[in-house]
PDB file of N, CA, C and O in Angstrom:
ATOM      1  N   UNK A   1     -28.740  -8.348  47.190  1.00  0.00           N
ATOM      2  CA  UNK A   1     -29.161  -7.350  46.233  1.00  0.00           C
ATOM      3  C   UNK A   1     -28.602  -5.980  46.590  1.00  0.00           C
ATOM      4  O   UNK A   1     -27.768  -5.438  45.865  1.00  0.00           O
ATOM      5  N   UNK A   2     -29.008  -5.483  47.579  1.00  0.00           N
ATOM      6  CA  UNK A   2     -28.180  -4.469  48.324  1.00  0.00           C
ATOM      7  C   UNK A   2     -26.557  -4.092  47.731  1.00  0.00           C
ATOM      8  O   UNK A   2     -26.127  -3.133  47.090  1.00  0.00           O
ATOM      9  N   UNK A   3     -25.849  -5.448  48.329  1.00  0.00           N
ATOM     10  CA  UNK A   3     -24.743  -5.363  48.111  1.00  0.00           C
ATOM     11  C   UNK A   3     -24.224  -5.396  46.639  1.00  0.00           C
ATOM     12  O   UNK A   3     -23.141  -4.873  46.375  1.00  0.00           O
ATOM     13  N   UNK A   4     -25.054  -6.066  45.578  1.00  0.00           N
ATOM     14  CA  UNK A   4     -24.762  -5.268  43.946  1.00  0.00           C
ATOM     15  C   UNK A   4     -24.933  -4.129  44.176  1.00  0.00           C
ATOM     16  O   UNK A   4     -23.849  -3.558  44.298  1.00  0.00           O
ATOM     17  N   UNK A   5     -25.934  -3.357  44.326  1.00  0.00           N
ATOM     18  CA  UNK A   5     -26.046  -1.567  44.292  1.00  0.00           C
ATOM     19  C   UNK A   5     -25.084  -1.280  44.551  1.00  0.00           C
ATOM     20  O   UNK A   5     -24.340  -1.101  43.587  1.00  0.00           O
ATOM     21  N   UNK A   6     -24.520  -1.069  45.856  1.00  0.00           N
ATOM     22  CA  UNK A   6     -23.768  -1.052  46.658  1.00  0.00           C
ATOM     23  C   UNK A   6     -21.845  -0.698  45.464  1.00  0.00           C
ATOM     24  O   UNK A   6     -21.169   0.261  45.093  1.00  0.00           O
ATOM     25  N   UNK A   7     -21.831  -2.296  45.362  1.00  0.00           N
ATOM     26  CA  UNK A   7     -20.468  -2.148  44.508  1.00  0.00           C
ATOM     27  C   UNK A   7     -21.085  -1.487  42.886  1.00  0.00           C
ATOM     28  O   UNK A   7     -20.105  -1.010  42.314  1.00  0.00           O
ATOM     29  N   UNK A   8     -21.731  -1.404  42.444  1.00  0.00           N
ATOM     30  CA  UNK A   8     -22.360  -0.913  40.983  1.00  0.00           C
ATOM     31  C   UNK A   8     -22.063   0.431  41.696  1.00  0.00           C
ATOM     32  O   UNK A   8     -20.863   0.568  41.456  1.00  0.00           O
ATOM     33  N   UNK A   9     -22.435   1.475  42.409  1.00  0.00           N
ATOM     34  CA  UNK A   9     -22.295   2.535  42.896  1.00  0.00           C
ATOM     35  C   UNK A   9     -20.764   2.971  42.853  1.00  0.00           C
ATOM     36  O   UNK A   9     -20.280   3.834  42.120  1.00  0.00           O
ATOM     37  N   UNK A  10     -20.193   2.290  43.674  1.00  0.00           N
ATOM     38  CA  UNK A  10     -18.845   2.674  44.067  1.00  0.00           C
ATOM     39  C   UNK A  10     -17.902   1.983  42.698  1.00  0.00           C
ATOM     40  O   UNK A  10     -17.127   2.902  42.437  1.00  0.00           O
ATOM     41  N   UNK A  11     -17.701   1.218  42.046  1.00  0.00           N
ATOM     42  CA  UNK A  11     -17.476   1.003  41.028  1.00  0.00           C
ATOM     43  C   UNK A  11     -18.028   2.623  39.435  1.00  0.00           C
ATOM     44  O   UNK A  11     -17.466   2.778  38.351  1.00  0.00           O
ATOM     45  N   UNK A  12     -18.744   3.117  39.779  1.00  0.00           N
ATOM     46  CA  UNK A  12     -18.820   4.314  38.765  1.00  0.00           C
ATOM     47  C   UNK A  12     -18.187   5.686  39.322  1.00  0.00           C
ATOM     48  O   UNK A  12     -18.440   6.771  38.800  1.00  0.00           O
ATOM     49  N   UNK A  13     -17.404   5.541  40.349  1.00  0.00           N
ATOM     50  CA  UNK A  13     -16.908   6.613  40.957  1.00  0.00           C
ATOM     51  C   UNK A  13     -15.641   6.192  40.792  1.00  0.00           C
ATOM     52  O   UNK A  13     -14.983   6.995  41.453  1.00  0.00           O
ATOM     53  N   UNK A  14     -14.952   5.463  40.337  1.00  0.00           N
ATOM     54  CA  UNK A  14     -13.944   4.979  39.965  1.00  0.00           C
ATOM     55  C   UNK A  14     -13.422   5.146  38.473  1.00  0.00           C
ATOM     56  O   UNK A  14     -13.976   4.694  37.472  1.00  0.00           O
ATOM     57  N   UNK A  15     -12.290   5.857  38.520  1.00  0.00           N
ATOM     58  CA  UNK A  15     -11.912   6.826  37.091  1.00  0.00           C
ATOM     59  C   UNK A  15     -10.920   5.833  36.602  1.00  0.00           C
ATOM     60  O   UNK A  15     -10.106   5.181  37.256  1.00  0.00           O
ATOM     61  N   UNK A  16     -11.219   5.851  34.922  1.00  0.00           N
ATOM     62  CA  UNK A  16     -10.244   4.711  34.429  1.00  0.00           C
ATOM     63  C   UNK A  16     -10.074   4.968  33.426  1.00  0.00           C
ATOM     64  O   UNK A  16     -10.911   5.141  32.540  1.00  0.00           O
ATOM     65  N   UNK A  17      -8.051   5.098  33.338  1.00  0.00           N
ATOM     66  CA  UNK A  17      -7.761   6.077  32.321  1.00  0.00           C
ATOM     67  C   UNK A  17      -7.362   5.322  31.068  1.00  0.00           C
ATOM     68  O   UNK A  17      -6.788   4.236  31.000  1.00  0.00           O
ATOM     69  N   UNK A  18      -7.796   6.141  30.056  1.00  0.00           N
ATOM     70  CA  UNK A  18      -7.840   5.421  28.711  1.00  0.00           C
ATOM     71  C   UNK A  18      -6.187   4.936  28.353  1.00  0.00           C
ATOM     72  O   UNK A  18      -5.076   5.181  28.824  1.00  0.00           O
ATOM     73  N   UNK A  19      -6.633   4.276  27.463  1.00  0.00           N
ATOM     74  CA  UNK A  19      -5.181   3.720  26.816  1.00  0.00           C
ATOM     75  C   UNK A  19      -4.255   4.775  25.964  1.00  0.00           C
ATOM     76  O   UNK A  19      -4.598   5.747  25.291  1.00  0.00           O
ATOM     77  N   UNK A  20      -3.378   4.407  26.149  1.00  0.00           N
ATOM     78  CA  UNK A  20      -2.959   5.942  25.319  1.00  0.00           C
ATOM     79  C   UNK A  20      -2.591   5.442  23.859  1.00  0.00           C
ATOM     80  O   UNK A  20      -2.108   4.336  23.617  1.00  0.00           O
ATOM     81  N   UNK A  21      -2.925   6.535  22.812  1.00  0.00           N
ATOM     82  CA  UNK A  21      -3.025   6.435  21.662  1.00  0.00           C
ATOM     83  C   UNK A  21      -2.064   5.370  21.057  1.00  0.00           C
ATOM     84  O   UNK A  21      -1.128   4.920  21.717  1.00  0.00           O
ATOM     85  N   UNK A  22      -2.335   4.968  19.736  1.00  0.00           N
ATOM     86  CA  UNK A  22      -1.490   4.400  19.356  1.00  0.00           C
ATOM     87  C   UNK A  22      -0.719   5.114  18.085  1.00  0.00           C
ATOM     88  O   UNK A  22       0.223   4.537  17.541  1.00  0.00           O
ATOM     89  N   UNK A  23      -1.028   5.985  17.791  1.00  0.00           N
ATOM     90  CA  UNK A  23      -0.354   6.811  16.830  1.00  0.00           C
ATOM     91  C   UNK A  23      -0.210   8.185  17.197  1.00  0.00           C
ATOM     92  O   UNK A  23      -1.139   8.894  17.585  1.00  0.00           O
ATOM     93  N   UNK A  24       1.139   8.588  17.045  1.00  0.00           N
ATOM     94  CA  UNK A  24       1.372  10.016  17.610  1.00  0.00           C
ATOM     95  C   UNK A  24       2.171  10.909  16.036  1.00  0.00           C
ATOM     96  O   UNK A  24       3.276  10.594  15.595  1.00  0.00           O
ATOM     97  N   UNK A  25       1.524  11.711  15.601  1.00  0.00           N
ATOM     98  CA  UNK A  25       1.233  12.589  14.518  1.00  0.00           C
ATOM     99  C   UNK A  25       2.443  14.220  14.897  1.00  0.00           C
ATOM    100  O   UNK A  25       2.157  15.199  15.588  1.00  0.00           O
ATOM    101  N   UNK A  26       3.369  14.019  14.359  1.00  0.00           N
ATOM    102  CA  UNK A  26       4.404  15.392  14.555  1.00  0.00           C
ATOM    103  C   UNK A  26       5.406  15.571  13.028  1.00  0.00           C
ATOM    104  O   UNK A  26       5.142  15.212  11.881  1.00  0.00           O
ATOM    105  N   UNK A  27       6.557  16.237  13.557  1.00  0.00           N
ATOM    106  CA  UNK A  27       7.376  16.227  12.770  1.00  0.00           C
ATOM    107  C   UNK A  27       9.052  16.351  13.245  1.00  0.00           C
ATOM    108  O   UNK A  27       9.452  16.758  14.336  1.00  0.00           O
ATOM    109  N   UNK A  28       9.843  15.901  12.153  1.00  0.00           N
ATOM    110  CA  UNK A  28      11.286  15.344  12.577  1.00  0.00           C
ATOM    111  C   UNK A  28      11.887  16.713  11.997  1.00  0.00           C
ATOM    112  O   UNK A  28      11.361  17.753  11.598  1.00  0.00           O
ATOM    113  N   UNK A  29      13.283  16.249  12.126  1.00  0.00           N
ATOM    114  CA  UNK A  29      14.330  17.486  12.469  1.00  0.00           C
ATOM    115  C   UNK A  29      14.418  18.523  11.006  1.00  0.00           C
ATOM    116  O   UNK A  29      14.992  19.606  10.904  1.00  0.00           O
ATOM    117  N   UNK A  30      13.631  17.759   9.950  1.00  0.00           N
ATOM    118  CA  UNK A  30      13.673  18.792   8.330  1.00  0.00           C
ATOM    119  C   UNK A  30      12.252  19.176   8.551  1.00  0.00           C
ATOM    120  O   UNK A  30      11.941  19.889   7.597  1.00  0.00           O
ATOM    121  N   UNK A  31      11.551  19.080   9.113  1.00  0.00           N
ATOM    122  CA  UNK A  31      10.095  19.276   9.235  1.00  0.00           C
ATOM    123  C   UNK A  31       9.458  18.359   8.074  1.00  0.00           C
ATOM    124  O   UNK A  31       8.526  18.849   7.436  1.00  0.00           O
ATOM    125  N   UNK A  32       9.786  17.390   7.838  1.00  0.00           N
ATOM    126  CA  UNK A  32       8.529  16.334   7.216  1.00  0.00           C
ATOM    127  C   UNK A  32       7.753  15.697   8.379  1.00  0.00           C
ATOM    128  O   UNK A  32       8.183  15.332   9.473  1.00  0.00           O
ATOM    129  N   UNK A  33       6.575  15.654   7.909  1.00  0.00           N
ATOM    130  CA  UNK A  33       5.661  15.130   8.919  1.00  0.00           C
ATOM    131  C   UNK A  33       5.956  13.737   8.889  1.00  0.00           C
ATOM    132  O   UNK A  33       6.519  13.140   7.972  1.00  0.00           O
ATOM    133  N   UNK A  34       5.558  13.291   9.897  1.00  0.00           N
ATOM    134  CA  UNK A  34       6.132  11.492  10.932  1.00  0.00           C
ATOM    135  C   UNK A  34       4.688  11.140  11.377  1.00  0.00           C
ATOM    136  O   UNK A  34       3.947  11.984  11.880  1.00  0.00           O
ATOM    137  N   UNK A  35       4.292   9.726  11.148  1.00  0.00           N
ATOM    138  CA  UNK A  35       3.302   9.257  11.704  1.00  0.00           C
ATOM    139  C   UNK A  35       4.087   7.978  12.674  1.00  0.00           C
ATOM    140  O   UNK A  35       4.407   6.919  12.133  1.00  0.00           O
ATOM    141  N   UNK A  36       4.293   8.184  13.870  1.00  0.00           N
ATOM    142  CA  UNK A  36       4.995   6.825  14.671  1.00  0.00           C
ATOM    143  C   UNK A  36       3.973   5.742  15.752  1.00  0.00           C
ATOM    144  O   UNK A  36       3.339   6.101  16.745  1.00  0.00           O
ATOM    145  N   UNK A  37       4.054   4.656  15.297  1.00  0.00           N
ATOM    146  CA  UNK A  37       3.221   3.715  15.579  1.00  0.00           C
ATOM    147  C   UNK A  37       3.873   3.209  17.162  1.00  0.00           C
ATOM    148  O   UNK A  37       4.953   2.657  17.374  1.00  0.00           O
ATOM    149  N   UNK A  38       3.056   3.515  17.922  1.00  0.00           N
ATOM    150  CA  UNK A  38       3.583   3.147  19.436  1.00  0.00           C
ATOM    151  C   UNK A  38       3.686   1.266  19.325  1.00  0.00           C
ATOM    152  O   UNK A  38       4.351   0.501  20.023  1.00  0.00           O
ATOM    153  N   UNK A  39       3.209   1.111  18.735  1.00  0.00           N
ATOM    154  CA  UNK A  39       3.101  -0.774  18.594  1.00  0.00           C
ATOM    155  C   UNK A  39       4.391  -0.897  17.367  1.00  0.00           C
ATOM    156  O   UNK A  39       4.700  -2.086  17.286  1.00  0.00           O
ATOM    157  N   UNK A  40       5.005  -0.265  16.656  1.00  0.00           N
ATOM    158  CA  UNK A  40       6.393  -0.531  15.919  1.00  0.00           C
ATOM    159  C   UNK A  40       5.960  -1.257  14.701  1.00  0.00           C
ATOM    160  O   UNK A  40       6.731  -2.041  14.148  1.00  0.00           O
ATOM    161  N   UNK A  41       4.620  -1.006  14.203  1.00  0.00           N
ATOM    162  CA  UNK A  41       4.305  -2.048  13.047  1.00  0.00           C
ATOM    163  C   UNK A  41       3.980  -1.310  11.984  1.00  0.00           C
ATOM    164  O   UNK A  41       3.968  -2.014  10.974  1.00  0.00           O
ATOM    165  N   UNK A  42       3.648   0.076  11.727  1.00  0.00           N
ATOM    166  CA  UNK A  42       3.378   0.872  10.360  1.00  0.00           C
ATOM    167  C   UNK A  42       3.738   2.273  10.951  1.00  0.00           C
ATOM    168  O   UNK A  42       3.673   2.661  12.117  1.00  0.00           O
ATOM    169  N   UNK A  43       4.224   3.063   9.572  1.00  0.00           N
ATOM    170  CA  UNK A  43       4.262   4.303   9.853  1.00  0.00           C
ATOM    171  C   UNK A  43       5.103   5.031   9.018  1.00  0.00           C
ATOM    172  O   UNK A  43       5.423   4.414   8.002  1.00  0.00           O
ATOM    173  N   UNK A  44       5.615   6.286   9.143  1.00  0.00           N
ATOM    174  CA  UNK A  44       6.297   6.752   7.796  1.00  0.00           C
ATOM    175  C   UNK A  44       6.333   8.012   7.770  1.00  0.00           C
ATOM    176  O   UNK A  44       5.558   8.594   8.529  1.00  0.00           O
ATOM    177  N   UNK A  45       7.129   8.726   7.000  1.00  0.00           N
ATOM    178  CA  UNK A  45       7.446   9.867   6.620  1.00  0.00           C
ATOM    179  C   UNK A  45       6.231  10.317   5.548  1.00  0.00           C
ATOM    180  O   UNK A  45       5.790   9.459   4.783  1.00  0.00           O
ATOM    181  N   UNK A  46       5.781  11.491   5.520  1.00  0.00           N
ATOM    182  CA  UNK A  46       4.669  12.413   4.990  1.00  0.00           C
ATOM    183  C   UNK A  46       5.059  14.107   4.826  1.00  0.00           C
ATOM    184  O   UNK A  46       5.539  14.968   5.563  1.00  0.00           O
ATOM    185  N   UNK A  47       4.451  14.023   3.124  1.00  0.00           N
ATOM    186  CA  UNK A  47       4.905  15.738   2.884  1.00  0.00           C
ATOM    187  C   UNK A  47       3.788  16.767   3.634  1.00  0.00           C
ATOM    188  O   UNK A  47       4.137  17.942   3.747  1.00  0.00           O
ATOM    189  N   UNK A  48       2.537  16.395   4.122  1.00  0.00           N
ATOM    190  CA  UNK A  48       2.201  16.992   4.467  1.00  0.00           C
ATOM    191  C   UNK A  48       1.279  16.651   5.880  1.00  0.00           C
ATOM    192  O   UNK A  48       0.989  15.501   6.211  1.00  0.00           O
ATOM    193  N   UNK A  49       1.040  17.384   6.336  1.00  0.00           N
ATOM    194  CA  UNK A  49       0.079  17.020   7.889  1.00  0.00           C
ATOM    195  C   UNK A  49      -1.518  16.030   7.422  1.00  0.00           C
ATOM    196  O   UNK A  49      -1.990  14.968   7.828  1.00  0.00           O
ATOM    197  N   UNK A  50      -1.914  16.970   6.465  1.00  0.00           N
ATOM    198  CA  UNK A  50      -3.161  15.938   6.135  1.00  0.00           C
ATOM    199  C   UNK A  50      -2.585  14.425   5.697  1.00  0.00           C
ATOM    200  O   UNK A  50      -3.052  13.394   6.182  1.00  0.00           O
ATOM    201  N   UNK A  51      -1.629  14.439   4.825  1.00  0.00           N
ATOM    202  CA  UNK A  51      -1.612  13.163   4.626  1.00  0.00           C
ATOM    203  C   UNK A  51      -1.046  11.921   5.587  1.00  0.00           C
ATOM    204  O   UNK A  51      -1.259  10.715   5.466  1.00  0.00           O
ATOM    205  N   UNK A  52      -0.357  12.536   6.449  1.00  0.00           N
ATOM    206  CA  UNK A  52      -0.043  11.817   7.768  1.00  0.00           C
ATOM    207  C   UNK A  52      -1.262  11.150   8.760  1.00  0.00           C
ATOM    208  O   UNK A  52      -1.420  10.072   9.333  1.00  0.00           O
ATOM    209  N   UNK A  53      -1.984  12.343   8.638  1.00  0.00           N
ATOM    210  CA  UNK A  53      -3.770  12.381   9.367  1.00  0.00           C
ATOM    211  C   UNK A  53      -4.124  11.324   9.042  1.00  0.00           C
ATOM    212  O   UNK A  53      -4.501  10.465   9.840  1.00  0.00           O
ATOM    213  N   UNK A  54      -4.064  11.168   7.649  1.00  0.00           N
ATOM    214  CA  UNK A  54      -4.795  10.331   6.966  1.00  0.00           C
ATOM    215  C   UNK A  54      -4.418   9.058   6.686  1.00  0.00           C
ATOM    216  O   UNK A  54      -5.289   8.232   6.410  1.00  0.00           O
ATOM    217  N   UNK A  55      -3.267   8.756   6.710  1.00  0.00           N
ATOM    218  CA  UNK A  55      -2.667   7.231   7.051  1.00  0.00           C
ATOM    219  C   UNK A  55      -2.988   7.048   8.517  1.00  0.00           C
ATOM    220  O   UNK A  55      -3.476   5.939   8.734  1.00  0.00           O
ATOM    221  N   UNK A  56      -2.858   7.795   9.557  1.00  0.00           N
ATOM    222  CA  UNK A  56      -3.113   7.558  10.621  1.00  0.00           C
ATOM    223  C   UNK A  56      -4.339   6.630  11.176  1.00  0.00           C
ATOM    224  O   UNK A  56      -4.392   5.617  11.873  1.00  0.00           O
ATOM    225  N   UNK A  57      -5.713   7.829  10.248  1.00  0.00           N
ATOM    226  CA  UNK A  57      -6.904   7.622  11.035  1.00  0.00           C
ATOM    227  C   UNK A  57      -7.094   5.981   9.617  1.00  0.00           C
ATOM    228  O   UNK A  57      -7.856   5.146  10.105  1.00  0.00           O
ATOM    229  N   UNK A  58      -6.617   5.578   8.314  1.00  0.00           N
ATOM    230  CA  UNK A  58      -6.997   4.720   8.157  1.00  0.00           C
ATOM    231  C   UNK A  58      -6.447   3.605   8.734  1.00  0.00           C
ATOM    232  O   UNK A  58      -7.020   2.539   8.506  1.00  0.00           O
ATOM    233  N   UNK A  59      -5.500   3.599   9.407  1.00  0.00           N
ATOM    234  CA  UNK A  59      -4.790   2.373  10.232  1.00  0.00           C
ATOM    235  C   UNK A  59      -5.677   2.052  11.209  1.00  0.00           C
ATOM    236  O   UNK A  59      -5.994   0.875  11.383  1.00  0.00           O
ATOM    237  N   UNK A  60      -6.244   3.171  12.055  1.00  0.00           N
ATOM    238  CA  UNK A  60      -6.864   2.923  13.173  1.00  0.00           C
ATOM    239  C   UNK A  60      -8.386   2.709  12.809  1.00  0.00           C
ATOM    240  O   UNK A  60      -9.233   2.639  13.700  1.00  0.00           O
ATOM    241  N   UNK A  61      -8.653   2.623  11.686  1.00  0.00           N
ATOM    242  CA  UNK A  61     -10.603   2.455  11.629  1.00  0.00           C
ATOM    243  C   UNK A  61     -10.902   3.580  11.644  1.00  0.00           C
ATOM    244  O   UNK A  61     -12.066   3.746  11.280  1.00  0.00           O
ATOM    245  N   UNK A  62     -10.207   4.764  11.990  1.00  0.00           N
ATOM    246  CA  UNK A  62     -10.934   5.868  11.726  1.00  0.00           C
ATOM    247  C   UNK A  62     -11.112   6.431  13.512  1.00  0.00           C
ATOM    248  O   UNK A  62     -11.662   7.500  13.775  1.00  0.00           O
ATOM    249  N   UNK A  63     -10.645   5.663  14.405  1.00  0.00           N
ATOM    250  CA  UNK A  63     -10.532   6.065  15.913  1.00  0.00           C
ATOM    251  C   UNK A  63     -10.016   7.216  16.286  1.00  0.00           C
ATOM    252  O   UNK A  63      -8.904   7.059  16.789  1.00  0.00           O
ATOM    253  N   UNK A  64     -10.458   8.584  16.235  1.00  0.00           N
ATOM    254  CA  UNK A  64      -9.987   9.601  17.096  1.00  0.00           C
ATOM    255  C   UNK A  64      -9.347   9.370  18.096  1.00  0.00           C
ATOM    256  O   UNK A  64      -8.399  10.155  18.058  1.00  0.00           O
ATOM    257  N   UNK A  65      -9.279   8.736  19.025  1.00  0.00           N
ATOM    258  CA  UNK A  65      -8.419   8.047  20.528  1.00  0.00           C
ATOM    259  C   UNK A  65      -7.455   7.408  19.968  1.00  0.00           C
ATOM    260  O   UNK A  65      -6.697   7.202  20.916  1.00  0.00           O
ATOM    261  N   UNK A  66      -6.972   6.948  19.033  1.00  0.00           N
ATOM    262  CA  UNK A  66      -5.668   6.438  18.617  1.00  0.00           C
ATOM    263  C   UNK A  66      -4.880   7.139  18.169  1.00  0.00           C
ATOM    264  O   UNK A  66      -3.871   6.544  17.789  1.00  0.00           O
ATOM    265  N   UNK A  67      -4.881   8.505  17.990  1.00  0.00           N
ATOM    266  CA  UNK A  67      -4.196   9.364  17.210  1.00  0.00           C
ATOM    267  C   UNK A  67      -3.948  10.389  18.466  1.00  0.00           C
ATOM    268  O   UNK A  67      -4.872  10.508  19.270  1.00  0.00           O
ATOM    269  N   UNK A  68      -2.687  11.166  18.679  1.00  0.00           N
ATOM    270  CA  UNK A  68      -2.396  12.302  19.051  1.00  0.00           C
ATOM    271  C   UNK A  68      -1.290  12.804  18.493  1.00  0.00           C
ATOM    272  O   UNK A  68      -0.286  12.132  18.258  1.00  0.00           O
ATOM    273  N   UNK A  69      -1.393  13.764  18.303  1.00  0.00           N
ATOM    274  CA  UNK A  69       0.068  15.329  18.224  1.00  0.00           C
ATOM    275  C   UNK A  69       1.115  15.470  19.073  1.00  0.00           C
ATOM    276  O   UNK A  69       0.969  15.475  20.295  1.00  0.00           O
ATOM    277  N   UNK A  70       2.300  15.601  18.450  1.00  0.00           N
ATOM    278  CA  UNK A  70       3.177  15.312  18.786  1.00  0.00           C
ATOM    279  C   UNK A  70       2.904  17.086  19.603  1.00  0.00           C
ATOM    280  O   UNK A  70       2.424  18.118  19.132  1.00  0.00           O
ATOM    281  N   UNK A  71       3.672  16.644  21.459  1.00  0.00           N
ATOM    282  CA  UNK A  71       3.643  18.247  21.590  1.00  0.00           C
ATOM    283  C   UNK A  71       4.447  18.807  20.877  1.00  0.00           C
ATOM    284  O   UNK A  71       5.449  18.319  20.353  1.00  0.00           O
ATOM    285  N   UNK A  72       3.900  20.274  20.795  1.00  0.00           N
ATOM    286  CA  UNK A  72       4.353  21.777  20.149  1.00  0.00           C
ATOM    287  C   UNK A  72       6.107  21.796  20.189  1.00  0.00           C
ATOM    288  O   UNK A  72       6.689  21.340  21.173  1.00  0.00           O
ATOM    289  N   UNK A  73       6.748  22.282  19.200  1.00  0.00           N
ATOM    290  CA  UNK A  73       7.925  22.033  19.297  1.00  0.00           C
ATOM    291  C   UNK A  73       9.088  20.668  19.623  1.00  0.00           C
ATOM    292  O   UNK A  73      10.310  20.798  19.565  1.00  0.00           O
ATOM    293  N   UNK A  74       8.373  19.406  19.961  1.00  0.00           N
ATOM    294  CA  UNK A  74       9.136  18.063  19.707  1.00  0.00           C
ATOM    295  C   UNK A  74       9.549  17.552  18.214  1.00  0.00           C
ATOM    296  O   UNK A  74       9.152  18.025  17.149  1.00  0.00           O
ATOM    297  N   UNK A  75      10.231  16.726  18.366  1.00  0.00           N
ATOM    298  CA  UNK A  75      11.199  16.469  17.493  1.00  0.00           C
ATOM    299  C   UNK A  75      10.510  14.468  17.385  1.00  0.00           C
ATOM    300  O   UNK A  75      10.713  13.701  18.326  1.00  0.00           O
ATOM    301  N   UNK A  76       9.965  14.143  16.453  1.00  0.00           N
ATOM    302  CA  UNK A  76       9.959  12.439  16.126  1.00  0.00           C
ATOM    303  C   UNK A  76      10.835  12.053  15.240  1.00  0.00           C
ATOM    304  O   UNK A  76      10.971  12.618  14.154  1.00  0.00           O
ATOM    305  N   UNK A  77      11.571  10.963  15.655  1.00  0.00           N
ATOM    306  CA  UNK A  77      12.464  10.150  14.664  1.00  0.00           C
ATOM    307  C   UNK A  77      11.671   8.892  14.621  1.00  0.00           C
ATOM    308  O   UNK A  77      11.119   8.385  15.597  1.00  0.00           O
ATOM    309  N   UNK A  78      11.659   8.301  13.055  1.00  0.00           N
ATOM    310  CA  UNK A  78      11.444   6.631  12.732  1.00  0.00           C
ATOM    311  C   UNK A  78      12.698   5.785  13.360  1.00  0.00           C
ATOM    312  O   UNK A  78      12.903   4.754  12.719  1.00  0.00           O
ATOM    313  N   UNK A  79      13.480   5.963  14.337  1.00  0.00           N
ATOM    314  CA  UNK A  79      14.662   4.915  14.726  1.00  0.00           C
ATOM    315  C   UNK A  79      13.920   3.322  14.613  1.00  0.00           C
ATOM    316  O   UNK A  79      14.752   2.427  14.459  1.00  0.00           O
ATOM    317  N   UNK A  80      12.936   3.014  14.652  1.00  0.00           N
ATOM    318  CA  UNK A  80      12.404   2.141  14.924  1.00  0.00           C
ATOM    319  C   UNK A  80      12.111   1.692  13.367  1.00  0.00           C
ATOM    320  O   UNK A  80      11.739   0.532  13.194  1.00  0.00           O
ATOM    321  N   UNK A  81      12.208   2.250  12.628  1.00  0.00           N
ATOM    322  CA  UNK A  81      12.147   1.859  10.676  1.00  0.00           C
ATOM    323  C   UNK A  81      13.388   1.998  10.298  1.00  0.00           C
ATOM    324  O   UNK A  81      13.534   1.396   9.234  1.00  0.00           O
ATOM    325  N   UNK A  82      14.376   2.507  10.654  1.00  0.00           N
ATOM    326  CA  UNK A  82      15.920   2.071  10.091  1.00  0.00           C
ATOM    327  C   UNK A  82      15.981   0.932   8.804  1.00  0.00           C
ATOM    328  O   UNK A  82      16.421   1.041   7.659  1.00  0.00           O
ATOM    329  N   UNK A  83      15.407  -0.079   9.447  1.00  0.00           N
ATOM    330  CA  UNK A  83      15.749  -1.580   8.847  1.00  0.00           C
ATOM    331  C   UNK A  83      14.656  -1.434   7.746  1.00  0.00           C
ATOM    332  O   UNK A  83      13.678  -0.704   7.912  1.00  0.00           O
ATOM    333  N   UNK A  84      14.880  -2.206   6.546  1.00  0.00           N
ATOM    334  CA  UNK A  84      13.188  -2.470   5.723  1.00  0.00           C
ATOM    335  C   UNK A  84      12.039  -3.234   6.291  1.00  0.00           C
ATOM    336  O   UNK A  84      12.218  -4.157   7.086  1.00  0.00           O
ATOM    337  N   UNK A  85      11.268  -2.985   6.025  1.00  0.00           N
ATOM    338  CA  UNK A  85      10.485  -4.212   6.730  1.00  0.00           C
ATOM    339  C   UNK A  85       9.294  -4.468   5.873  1.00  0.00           C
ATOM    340  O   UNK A  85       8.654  -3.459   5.575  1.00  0.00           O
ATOM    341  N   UNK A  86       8.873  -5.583   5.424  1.00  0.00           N
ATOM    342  CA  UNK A  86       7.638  -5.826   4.804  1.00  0.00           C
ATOM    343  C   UNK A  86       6.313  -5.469   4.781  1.00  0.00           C
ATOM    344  O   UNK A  86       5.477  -5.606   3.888  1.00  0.00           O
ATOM    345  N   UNK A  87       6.208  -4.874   6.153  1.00  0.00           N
ATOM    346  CA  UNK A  87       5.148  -4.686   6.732  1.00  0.00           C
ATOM    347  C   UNK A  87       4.866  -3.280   6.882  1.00  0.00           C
ATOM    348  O   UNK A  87       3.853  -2.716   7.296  1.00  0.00           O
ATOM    349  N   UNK A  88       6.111  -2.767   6.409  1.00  0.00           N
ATOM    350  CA  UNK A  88       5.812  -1.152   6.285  1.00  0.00           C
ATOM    351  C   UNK A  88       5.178  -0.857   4.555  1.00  0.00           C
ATOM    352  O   UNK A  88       5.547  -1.264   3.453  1.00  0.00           O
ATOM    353  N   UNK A  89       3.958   0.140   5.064  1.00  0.00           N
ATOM    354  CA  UNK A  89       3.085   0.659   3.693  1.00  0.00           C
ATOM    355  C   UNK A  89       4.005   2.325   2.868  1.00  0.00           C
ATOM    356  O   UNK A  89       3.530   2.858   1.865  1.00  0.00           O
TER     357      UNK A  89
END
């Protein structure tokens, strides 16, 4: 019994870092906004920031932790949508 406490204790002092998002929210080299899917399965060009937001957060259920901003001044390309694909909305 001891020894559960024991590891239950030292086990919550142990930091464990989240997954990193799966959608990262910026814009490409004309400034249209880019929603790019770290998993390569949806995503797309957008006239504006909300509406990027907003394909974003409905892909993900609505998960705040799946979504981040592209840092300040980077540049996103779709290289990864080149091709058509069926599966793009």
């Amino acid at each position: 019994m001891a020894d559960a406490q024991h590891i239950q204790r030292r086990s919550a002092h142990i930091a464990v870092s989240p997954a990193p998002a799966r959608f990262t929210v910026g814009r490409d080299r004309r400034g249209a906004w880019i929603v790019w899917d770290r998993q390569g399965l949806v995503g797309g060009l957008f006239a504006t920031e909300k509406a990027a937001l907003h394909f974003a957060a409905e892909e993900c259920n609505y998960n705040p932790a799946d979504i981040c901003r592209a840092p300040e001044g980077s540049v996103l390309e779709l290289d990864g949508f080149a091709m058509p694909s069926p599966n793009l909305h």
